[in-house]
C-alpha positions in Angstrom: -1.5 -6.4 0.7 -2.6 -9.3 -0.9 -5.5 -11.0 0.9 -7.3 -14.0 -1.4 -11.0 -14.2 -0.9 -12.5 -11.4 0.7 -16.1 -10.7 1.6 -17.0 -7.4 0.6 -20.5 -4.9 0.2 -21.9 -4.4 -3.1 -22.6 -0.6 -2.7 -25.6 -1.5 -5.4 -27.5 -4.2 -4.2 -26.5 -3.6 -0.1 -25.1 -7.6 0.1 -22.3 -9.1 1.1 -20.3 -10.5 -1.9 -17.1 -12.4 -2.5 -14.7 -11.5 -4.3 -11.2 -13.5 -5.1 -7.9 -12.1 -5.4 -8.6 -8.9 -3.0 -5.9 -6.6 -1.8 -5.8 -4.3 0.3 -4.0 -0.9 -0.5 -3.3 2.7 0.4 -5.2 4.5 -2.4 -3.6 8.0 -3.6 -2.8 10.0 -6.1 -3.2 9.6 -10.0 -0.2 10.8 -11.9 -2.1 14.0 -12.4 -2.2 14.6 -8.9 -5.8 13.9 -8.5 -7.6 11.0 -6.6 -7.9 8.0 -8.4 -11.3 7.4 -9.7 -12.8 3.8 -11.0 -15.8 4.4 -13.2 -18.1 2.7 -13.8 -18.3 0.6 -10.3 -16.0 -2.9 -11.2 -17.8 -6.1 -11.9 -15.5 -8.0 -10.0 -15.3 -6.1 -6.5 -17.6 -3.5 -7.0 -14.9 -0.8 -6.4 -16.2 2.8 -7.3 -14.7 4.9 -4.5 -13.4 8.1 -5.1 -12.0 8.8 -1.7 -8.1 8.7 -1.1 -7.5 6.2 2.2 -7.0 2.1 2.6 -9.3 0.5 0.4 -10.4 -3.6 -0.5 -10.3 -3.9 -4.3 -9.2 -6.8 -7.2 -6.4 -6.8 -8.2 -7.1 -6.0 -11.4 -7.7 -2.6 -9.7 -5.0 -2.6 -7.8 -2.7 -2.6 -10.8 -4.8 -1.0 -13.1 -2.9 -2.8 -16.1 0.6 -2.0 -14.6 3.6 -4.3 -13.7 3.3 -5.6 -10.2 6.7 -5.9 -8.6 7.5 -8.3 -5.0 8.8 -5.9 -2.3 11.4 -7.9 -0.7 12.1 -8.5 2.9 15.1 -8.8 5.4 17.7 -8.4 2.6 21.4 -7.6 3.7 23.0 -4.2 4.1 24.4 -4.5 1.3 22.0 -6.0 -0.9 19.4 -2.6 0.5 22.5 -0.1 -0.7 22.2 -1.0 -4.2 18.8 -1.8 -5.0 16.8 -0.3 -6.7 14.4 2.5 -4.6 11.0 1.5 -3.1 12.5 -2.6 -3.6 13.1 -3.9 -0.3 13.8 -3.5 3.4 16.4 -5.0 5.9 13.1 -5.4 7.9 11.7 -9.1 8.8 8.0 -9.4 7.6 5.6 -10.6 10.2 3.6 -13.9 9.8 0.7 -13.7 6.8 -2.1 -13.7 9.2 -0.2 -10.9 11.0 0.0 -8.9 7.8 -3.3 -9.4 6.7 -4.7 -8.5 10.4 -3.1 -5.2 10.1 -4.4 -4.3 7.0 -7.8 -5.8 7.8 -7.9 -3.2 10.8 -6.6 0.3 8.9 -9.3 -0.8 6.3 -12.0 -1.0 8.9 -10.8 1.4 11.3 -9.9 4.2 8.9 -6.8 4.9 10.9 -3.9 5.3 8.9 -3.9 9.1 8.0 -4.1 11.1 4.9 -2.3 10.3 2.4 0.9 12.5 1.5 3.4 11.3 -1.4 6.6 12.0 0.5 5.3 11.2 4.4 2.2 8.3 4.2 1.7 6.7 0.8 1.0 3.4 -0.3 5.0 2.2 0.3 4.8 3.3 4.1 0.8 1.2 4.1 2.7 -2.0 3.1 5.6 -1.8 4.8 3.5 -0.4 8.2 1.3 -3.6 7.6 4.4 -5.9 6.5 6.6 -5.0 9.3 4.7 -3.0 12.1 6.7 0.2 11.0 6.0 2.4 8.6 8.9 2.8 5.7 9.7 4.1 2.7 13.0 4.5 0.3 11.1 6.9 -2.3 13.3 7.3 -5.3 13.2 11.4 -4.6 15.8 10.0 -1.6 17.8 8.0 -3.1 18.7 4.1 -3.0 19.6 2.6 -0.1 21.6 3.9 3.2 21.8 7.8 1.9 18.6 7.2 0.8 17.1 5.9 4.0 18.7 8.9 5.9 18.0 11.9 3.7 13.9 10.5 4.2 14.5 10.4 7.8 15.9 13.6 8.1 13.1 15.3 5.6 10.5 13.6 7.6 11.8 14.8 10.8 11.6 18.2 10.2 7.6 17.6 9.0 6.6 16.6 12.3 
């Protein structure tokens, strides 16, 4: 979630700092299966954390050199069936300041679980803070309407 300016600690020097163009994200797994590690600490947001869980960074950290794509909102029906996986939602996004609450307060609560690739990853973090409901059309699924229902159906037999 995309924040602007946000005033973050400098681990080093103990201060509050600015920092511009912060988000706010659900931070997993590397491809490897291993948590994702930023070394050494980032000049621009200080960012050295080890620990899997919601996180402030840049965005340069965010993206770490990868294509950033715009996760639509309250497309049709039809539109959802036949996009591509992890794309969009039928779902209406809350108001920005909305958004940006939610994902103010799983960063400073530490509240929105551990993460798991198939049941509480960085898709369900945006979607939770985007729409007040936790979602995800992984491309393990599928696209679309099968897609959305062989998740629900997996999921409901995890809880």
């Amino acid at each position: 979630i995309y924040v602007g300016t946000a005033n973050v600690k400098n681990p080093r020097t103990g201060k509050k700092e600015q920092i511009e163009n912060a988000v706010i994200h659900l931070l997993g797994l590397d491809k490897n299966g291993k948590a994702k590690t930023y070394q050494p600490q980032c000049p621009k947001c200080f960012h050295e954390s080890h620990e899997l869980g919601v996180v402030i960074t840049c965005l340069d950290c965010f993206h770490e050199g990868n294509t950033i794509h715009r996760y639509e909102y309250e497309v049709s029906l039809l539109s959802f069936t036949f996009k591509s996986s992890g794309s969009c939602s039928t779902f209406t996004s809350s108001e920005p300041d909305v958004v940006i609450k939610r994902a103010y307060s799983f960063l400073h609560k530490k509240n929105f679980g551990e993460y798991s690739l198939l049941f509480n990853n960085c898709e369900h973090f945006a979607t939770k803070c985007k729409t007040g409901t936790a979602l995800c059309n992984q491309i393990l699924f599928g696209t679309g309407v099968p897609g959305t229902i062989a998740y629900n159906v997996a999921r409901g037999f995890t809880k």
